[in-house]
N, C-alpha and C positions, 0 to 999 in steps of 0.2 A: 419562701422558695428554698430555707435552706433545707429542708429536709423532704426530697422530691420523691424518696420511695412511699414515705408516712401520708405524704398529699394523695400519691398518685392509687397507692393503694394493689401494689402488683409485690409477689413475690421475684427475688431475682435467682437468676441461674447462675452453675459453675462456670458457664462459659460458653460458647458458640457451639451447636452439637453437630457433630461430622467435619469439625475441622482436624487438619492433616496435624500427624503428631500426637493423639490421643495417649493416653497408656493404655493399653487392654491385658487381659489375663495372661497369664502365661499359659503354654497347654501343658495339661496334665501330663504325669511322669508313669508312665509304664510300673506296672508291679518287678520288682527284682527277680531275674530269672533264676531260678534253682542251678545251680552246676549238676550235669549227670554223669557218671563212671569217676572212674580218675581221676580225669583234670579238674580242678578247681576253678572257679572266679577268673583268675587274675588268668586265665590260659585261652580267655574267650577271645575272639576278634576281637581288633581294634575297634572294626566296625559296632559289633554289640555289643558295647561296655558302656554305652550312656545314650541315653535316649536323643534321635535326631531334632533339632532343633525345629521352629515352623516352616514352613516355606512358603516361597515368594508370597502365594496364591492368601496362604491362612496371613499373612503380617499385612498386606492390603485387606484383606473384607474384614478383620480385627476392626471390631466399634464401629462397623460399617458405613457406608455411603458413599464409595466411588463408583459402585455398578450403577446405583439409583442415583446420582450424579447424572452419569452419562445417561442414563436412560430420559432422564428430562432434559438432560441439553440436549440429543439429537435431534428430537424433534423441533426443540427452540431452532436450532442452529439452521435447519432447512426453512423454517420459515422466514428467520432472518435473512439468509439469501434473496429467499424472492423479493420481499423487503426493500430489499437493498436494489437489488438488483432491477426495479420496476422505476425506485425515488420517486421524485415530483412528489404530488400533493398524497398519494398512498404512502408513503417514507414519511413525511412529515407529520401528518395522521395516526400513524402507529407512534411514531415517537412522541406527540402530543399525550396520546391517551395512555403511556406508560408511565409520563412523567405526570401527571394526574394522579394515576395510583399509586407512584413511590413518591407523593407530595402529602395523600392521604394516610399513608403508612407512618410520616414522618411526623403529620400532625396528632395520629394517634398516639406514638409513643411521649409527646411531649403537650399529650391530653391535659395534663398538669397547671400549665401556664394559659392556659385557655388564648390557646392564637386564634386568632382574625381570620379564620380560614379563605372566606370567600375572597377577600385581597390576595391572599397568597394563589391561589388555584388563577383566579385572572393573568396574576402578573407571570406565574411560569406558562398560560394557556399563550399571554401576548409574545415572551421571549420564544415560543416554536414558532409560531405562528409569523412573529415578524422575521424571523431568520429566514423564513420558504420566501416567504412576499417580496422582501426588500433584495433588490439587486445584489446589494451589499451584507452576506448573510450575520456577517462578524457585527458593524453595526444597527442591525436588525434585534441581535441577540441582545448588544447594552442598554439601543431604546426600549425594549420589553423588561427589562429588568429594573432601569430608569422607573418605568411606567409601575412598575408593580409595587416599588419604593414608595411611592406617590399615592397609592391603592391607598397603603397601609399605613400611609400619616393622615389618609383622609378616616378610614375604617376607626381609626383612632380616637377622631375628632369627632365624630358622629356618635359614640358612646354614650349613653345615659351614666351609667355609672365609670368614671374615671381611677378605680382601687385600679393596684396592679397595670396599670394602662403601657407604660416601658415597657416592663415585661412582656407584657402580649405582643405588644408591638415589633419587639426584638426577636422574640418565637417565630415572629411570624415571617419577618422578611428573610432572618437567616435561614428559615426554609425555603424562599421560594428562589433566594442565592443558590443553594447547598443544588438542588434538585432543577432550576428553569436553566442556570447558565450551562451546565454539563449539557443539559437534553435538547438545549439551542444550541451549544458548539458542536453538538453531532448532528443536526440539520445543515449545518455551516461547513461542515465538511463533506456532508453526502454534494456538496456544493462547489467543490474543489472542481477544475480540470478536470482530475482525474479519481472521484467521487468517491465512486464506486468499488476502488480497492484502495481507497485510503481507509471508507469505514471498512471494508474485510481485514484491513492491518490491525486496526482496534479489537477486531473481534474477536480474531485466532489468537492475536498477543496475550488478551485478555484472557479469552477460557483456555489455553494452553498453559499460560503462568497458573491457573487457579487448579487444572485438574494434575500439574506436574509440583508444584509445593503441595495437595495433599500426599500426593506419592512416594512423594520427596521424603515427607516429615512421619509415613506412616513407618517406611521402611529403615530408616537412618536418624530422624529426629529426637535429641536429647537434647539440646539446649535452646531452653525458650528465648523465645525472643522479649513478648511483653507478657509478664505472669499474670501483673494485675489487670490486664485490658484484656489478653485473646491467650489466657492458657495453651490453646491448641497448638499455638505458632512457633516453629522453631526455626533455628537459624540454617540449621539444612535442608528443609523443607523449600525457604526462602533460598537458599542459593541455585537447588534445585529448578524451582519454578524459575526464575529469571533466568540460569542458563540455558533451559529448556523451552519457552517461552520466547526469548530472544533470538533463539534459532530457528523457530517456526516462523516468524517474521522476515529473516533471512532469507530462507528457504522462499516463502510467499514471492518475496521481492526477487528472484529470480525468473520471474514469469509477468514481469514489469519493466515497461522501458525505460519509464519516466525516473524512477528512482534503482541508485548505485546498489550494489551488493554490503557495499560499507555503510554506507547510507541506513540500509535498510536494517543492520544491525545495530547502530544506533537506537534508531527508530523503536527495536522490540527492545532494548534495554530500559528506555524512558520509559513505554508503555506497561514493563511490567513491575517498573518501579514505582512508576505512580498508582497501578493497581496495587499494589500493598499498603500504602498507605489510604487508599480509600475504604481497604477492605478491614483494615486495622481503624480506622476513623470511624465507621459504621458499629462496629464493635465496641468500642468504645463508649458512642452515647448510647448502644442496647444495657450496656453496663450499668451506664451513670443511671438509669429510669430503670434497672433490673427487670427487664425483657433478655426471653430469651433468641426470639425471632422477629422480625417486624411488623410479620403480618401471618396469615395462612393459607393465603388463594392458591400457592404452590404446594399445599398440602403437608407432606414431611421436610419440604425444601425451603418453609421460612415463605417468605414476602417477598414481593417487589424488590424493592431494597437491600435484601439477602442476596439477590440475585444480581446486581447492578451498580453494586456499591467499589464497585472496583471499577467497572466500566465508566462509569460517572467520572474520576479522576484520571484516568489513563485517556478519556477524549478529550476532553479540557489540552493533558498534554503534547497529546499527540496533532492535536490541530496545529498545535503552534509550532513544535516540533517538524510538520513534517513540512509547514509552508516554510519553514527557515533553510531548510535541507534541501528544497526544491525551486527557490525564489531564483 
């Protein structure tokens, strides 16, 4: 297992493609204007003595994918509403069957160690699934997880052949951690009081942090953050998205009784903080296994997982977060 690209058999990429911060070309420089009559060069306008620089428009679509971004979130994002906004066993259902496919993404990239799939798919299908059922959705979510632990020491033990047996075993559960506890704390919160705009807090937090650090880092980004994990990422991008981010949350929460205006910018500052490190985390093992995406069902926008990899860690935190801030 120590050499996972030579096993796995994949080439790797330079990095996450369309994340914010890229370098792209410079534009072209205009041919040098002749001086006519008289005056010379130096007697041109200010304005005509050196080619205008890009603007706003060309330094965003530069290496492209914030239009095509937005064009696949909109429609995600209306569907999410309704989503949301229906819950019960439809909410639970969808969030069931995503964490399915970013459980399958997750076992394909670490194809390598050959995980115990069927364990793992059970024990993130029982952590949604007991989170809707069980009164107590938070306890719901550790007995499924509990349970899935349990899968995979049995999946284990059933083996014919015992080579690599840790190994798999370890692949196996730390995915069905990684992927069943996030996608049961967001069952467990569409479960809150006040459900319903606690996940629209995660939601906005989330693609508002993701679509204002690419913007962020397209326009203003020089200093990376992680060269060797997420090239793309820089540190204005990231201040960017978290300022930006944190105040759509704010904003959110002023059309909320339940939670404070201070409250609620807390709230989008954890959410967008923890989105980076998930989305940084995601990045990181496409690295270690040299993928450049996790999947393809999104077509140019990567996998499941591309998609959710920040959401995944900002619900975890924001469950906790917001029960603390509202107890």
């Amino acid at each position: 297992m120590r050499d996972l690209r030579r096993r796995f058999g994949r080439g790797g990429g330079s990095g996450d493609p369309g994340e914010e911060g890229e370098t792209h070309a410079s534009r072209p420089l205009p041919a040098e204007v002749a001086a006519t009559g008289p005056e010379g060069p130096g007697d041109e306008p200010p304005e005509e003595r050196g080619p205008p620089g890009p603007s706003l428009r060309e330094r965003l679509s530069a290496g492209g994918g914030l239009a095509s971004r937005v064009l696949v979130a909109v429609p995600g994002i209306a569907v999410a509403i309704a989503v949301v906004a229906r819950g019960g066993l439809v909410f639970a259902a969808a969030v069931g069957l995503i964490a399915v496919m970013a459980l399958f993404e997750f076992y394909n990239l670490t194809a390598a160690w050959r995980p115990l799939r069927w364990a793992g798919y059970l024990g993130v299908i029982a952590s949604v699934l007991l989170a809707y059922v069980l009164a107590d959705s938070e306890r719901g979510v550790l007995i499924g997880a509990g349970a899935g632990m349990g899968l995979v020491a049995i999946a284990g033990l059933i083996l014919g052949r015992k080579d690599d047996v840790t190994g798999r075993m370890g692949i196996t559960a730390f995915g069905l951690l990684y992927v069943g506890v996030p996608f049961g704390m967001l069952v467990a919160t569409r479960d809150l009081p006040h459900g319903a705009a606690a996940v629209a807090n995660v939601l906005v937090g989330t693609w508002v942090f993701d679509t204002a650090s690419f913007a962020g880092g397209k326009l203003w980004g020089s200093r990376r953050i992680a060269p060797k994990t997420s090239p793309g990422k820089t540190l204005e991008g990231l201040i960017t998205g978290v300022a930006v981010g944190t105040l759509s949350v704010g904003v959110a929460g002023l059309y909320m009784d339940w939670i404070s205006g201070g409250q609620s910018l807390i709230l989008g500052a954890c959410i967008c903080v923890a989105g980076f490190v998930g989305d940084l985390f995601e990045s990181m093992l496409k690295r270690d296994v040299g993928a450049k995406d996790s999947g393809r069902i999104l077509a140019g926008h990567g996998g499941i997982l591309d998609r959710f990899d920040a959401l995944m860690f900002a619900t975890v935190t924001a469950y906790f977060v917001t029960v603390a801030l509202t107890a």
